[in-house]
C-alpha positions as CSV (number, residue, x, y, z in Angstrom):
1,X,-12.1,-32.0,42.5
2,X,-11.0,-35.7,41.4
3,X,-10.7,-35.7,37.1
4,X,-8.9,-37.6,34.7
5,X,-6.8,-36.6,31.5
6,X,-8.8,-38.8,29.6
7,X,-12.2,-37.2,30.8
8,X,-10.8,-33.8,30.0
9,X,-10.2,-35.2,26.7
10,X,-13.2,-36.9,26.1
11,X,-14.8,-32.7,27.4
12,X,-12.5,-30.6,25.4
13,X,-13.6,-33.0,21.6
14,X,-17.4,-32.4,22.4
15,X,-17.2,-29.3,23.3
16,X,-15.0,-28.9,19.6
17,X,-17.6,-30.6,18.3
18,X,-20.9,-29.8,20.1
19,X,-21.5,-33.0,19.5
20,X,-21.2,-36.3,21.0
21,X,-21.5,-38.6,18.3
22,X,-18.9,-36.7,16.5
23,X,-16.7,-36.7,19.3
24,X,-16.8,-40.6,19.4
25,X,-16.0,-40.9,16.0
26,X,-12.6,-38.6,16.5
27,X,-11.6,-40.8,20.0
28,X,-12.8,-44.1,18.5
29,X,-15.0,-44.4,21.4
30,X,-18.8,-45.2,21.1
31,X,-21.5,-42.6,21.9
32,X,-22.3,-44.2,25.4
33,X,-18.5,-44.1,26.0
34,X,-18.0,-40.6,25.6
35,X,-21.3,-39.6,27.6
36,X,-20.6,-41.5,30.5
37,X,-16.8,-39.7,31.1
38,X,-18.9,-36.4,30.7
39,X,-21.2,-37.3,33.2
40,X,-18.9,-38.9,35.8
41,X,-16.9,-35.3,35.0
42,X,-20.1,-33.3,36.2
43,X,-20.5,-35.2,38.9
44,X,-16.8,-34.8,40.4
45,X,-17.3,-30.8,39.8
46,X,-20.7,-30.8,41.0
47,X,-21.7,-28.4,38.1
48,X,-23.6,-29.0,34.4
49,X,-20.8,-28.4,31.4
50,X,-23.8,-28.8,28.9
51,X,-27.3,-28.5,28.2
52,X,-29.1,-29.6,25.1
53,X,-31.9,-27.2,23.4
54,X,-33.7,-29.2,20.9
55,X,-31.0,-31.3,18.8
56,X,-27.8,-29.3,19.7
57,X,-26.0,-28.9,22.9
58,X,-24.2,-25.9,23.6
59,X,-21.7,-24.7,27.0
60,X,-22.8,-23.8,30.2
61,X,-21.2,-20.9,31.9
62,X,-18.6,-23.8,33.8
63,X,-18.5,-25.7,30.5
64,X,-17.0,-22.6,29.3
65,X,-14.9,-22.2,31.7
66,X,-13.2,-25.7,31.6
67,X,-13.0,-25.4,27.7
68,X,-10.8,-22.9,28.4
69,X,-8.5,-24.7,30.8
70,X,-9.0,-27.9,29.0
71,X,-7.9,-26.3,26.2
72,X,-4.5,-25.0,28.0
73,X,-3.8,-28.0,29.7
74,X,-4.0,-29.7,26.2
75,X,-1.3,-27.2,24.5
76,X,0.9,-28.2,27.7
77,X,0.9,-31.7,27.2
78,X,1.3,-31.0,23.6
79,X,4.7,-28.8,24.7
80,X,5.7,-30.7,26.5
81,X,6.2,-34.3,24.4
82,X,7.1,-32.2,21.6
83,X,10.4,-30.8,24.4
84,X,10.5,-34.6,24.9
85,X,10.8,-36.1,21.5
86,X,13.0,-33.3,20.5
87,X,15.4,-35.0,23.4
88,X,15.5,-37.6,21.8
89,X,16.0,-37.0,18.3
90,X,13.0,-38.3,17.4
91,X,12.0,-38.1,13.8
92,X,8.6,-39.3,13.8
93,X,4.7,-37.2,15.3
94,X,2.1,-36.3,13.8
95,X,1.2,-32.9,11.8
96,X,-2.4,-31.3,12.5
97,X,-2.5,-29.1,9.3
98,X,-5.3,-26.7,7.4
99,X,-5.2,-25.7,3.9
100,X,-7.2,-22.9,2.2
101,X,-8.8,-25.4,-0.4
102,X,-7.7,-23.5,-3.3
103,X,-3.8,-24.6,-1.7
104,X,-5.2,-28.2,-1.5
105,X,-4.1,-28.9,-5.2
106,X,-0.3,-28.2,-4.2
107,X,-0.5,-29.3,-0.5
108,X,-1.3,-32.6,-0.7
109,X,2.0,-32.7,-3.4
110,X,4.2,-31.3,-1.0
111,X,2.7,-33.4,1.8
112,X,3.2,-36.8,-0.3
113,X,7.0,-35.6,-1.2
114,X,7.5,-35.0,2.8
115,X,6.2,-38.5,3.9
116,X,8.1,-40.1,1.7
117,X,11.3,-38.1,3.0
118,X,9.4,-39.2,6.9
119,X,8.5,-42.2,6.6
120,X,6.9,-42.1,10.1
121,X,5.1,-38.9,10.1
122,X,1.0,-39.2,10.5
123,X,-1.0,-36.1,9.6
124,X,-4.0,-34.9,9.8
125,X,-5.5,-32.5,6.7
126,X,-8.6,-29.8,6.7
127,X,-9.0,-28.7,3.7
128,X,-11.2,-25.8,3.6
129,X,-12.9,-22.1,3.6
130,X,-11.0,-19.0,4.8
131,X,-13.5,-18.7,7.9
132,X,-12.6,-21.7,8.7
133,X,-8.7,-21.4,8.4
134,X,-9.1,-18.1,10.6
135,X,-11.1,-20.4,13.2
136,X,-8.3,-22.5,13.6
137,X,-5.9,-19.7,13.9
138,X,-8.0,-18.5,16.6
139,X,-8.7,-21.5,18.5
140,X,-4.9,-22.6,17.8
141,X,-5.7,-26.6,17.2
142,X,-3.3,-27.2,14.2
143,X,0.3,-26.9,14.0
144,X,-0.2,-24.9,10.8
145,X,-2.1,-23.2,8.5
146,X,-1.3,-22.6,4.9
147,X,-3.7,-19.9,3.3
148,X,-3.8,-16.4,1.0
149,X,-3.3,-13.3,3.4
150,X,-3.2,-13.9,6.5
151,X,-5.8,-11.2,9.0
152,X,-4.1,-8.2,10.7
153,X,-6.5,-9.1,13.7
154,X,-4.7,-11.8,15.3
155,X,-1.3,-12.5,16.6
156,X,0.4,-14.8,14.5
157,X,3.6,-15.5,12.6
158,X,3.1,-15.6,9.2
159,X,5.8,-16.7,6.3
160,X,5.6,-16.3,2.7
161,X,6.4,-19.3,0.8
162,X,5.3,-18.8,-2.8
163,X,3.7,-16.8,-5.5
164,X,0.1,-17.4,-5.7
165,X,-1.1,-15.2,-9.1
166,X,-4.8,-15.0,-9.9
167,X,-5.2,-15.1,-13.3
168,X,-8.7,-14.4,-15.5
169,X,-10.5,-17.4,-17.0
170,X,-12.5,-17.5,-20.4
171,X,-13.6,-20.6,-22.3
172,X,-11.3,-21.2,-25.4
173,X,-13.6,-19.5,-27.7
174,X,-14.2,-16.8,-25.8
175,X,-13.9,-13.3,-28.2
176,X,-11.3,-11.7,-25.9
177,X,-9.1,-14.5,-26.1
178,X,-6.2,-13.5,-28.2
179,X,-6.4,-9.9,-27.2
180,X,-3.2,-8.5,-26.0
181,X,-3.9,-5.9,-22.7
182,X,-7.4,-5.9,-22.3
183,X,-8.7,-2.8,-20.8
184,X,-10.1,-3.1,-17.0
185,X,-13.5,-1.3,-18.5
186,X,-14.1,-3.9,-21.4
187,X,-14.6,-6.1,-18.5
188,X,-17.6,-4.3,-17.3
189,X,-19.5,-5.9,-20.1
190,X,-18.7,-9.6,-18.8
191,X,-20.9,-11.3,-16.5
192,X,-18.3,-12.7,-13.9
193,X,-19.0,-16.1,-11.7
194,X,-17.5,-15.6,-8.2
195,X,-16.1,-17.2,-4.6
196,X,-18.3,-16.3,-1.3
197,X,-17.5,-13.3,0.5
198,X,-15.4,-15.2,3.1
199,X,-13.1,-16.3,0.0
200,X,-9.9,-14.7,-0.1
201,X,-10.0,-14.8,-3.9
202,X,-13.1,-13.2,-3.9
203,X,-11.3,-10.0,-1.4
204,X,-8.4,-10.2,-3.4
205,X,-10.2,-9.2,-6.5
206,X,-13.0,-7.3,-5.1
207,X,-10.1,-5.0,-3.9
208,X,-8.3,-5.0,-7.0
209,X,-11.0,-3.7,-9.1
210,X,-12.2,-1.4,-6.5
211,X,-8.5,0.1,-7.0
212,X,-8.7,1.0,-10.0
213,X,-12.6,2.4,-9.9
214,X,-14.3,-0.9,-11.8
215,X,-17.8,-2.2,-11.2
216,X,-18.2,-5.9,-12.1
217,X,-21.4,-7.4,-13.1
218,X,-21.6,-10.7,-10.5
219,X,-23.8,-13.5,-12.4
220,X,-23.2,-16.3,-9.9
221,X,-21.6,-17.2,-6.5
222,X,-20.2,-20.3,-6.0
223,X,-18.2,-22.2,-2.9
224,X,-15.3,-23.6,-4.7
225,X,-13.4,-23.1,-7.8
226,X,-14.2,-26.3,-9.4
227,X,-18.1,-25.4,-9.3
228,X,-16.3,-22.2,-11.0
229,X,-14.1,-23.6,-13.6
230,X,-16.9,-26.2,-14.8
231,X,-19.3,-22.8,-14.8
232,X,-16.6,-20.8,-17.2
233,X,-16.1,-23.8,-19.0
234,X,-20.1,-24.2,-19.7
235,X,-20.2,-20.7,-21.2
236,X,-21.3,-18.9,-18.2
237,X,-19.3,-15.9,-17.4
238,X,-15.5,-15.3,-16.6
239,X,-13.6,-16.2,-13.3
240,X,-10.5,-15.6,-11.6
241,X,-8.8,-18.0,-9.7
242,X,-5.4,-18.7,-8.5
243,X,-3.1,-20.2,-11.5
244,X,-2.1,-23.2,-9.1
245,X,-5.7,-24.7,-9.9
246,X,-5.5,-24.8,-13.6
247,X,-2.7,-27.4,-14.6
248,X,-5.3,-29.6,-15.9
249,X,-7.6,-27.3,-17.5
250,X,-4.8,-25.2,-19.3
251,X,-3.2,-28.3,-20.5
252,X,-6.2,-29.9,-22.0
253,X,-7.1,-26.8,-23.8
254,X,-10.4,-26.8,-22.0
255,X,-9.3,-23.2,-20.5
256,X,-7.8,-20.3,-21.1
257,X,-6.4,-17.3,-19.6
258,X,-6.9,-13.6,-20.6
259,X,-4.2,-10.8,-21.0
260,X,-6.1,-8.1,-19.2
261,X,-4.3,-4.8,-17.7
262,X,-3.3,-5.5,-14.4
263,X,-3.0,-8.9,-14.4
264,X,-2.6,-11.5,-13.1
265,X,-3.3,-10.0,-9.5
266,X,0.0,-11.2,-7.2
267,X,-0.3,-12.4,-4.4
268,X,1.5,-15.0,-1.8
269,X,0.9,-18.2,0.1
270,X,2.0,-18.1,3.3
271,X,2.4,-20.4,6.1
272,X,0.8,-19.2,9.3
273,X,0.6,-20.2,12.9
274,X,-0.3,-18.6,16.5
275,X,2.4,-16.1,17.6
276,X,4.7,-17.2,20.3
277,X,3.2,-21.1,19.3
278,X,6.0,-23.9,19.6
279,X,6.0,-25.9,16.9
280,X,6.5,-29.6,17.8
281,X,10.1,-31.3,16.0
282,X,7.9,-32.5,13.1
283,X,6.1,-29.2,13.0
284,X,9.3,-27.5,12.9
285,X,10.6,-29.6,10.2
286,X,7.7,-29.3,8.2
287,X,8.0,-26.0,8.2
288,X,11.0,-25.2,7.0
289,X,10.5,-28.3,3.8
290,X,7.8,-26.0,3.0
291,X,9.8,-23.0,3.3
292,X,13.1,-24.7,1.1
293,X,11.3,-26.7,-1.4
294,X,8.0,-25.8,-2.3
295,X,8.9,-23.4,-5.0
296,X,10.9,-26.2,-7.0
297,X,8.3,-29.2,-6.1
298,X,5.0,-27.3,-7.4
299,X,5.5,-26.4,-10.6
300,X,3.5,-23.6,-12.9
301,X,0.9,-24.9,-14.9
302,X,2.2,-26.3,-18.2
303,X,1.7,-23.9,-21.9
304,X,3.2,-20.7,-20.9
305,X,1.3,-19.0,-23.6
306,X,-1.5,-19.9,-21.4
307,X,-0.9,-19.1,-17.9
308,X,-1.4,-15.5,-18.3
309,X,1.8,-14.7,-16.5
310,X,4.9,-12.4,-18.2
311,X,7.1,-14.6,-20.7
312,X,10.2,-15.2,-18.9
313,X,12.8,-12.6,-19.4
C-alpha cells in the first residue's frame, strides 16, 4: 500500500464534507484536483472509499475504515507540531474554535482582545447550533468548544467560565412590564416565541418550567434569537434568551426584561473539549485568557434596571 499525507488529507476533508467541491474550497485546490488524489488513493488500496447515489456521495465500508485512521493519523501530526512548537516557545498557530451562536456576541470580543495580545495567532470560527457543537465534540476537529451545558454522554473536560442568565423579554409596552415578581402561572396566559428543540435555551427553559409544574403556550419556533428578539419586539409573544444578547436592545429601549419568580434562570458557559485531548501551545493559552479574563472583558448589558438580574448588594 503506497499513499501520501496529502492524499489522506485530500480523503479525510471529503469525507468531512461528503463533498468534493466543498473540500476544494477548504484545501484551495480545484474540484479536478481533489478527485484525482482520491482516485489515485483507490487505486493504490485497490478498493472504492466512495460511491455516489444521485447528487451525494456517501462512505463505503473501506471509506469508513480509512476515515477512521485518517482521522487518527491527523490528531498525531496535530500532537505532534503542537510538542514541537511548544519546544520552541513558539507563540504563534492557529485556533479551530466552535461557539454556540447565542456565545458568538461575546466570542468574537474575547477573540479580537486575544489577537491583539497574539499578534500571530490564525483562527478559525463556527458559529452555530447545539447539534452542531455536540458534533464537533464527537468527531473532535476543534481545539474547543464554547457552549451552555455541556452532554453527560461524552467524555470531555468541561470548564465553567461565566454566568450565562436567561432572562424574559416583553416589548416596552408590554402590561407586565413594571410588575415586581410575576407569578410563573400569569405566564400561562402569554403566547411565548421559542428556540428549536436542539437549542439549549430552549432545554434550559423547558426544564425550568417543567420544574415548577407550568405549561407554556408555544406561538412560534424560531432558529436564532435575533429572528426572536425582532418577533418580541413586533408584538408577537414573549422570549427568553440569554442576557449576553441584549446590550443593544436594552440600551435602546427597544426591549425590556420582566421580573418574573424564578428568574432569570442561571446558568454557565463553559469551555469544553474531548477528554484526555492535548491542547496545542496556542490552544492552551487560549484557554486559560478565556478562563482569566472573560468575566472582566464582557461586560453585562448596560441599564441595570433593565437586565432583569438582582440589584447589586
Amino acid at each position: 500500500m503506497h499513499l501520501t499525507l496529502r492524499q489522506l488529507q485530500v480523503f479525510e476533508a471529503v469525507a468531512r464534507h461528503r463533498s468534493y467541491t466543498r473540500a476544494a474550497r477548504e484545501l484551495h485546490l480545484t474540484q479536478p484536483a481533489v478527485s484525482m488524489q482520491i482516485k489515485q488513493l483507490e487505486e493504490s488500496l485497490d478498493l472504492p472509499l466512495f460511491e455516489q447515489i444521485g447528487k451525494r456521495i456517501y462512505l463505503t465500508q473501506a471509506g469508513r475504515e480509512m476515515d477512521h485512521y485518517a482521522r487518527g493519523i491527523a490528531r498525531q501530526l496535530a500532537d505532534a507540531e503542537a510538542v514541537l512548537e511548544d519546544l520552541k516557545g513558539l507563540k504563534r498557530g492557529h485556533l479551530a474554535l466552535a461557539v454556540a451562536s447565542t456565545a458568538n456576541y461575546f466570542a468574537t470580543r474575547l477573540l479580537a482582545n486575544f489577537c491583539n495580545r497574539y499578534e500571530d495567532v490564525t483562527f478559525s470560527l463556527d458559529v452555530t447550533n447545539r447539534e452542531r457543537l455536540l458534533g464537533h465534540l464527537e468527531q473532535n476537529d476543534t481545539d474547543l468548544v464554547i457552549m451552555g451545558h455541556p452532554p453527560e454522554r461524552l467524555p470531555l473536560a468541561a470548564e465553567a467560565f461565566m454566568e450565562n442568565p436567561l432572562v424574559l423579554i416583553a416589548p416596552p409596552d408590554h402590561p407586565l412590564v413594571g410588575r415586581r415578581c410575576i407569578p410563573l402561572a400569569r405566564l400561562r396566559q402569554e403566547r411565548f416565541l421559542v428556540r428549536e428543540r436542539a437549542s439549549g435555551t430552549r432545554s434550559a427553559m423547558e426544564r425550568f418550567f417543567t420544574e415548577r409544574g407550568v405549561t407554556l403556550a408555544s406561538g412560534m419556533e424560531m432558529n436564532s434569537n435575533e429572528a426572536i428578539k425582532q418577533a418580541v419586539q413586533a408584538g408577537l409573544g414573549l422570549g427568553i434568551v440569554s442576557l449576553h444578547t441584549l446590550a443593544l436592545e436594552l440600551h435602546s429601549g427597544v426591549l425590556t426584561t420582566l421580573d418574573a419568580k424564578g428568574f432569570p434562570i442561571l446558568r454557565h458557559w463553559y469551555l469544553v473539549h474531548r477528554q484526555g485531548k492535548r491542547l496545542s501551545p496556542m490552544a492552551a493559552t487560549f484557554r486559560r485568557f478565556v478562563l482569566d479574563e472573560a468575566r472582566r472583558l464582557v461586560e453585562p448589558a448596560p441599564g441595570p434596571n433593565r437586565t432583569g438580574l438582582p440589584p447589586p448588594q
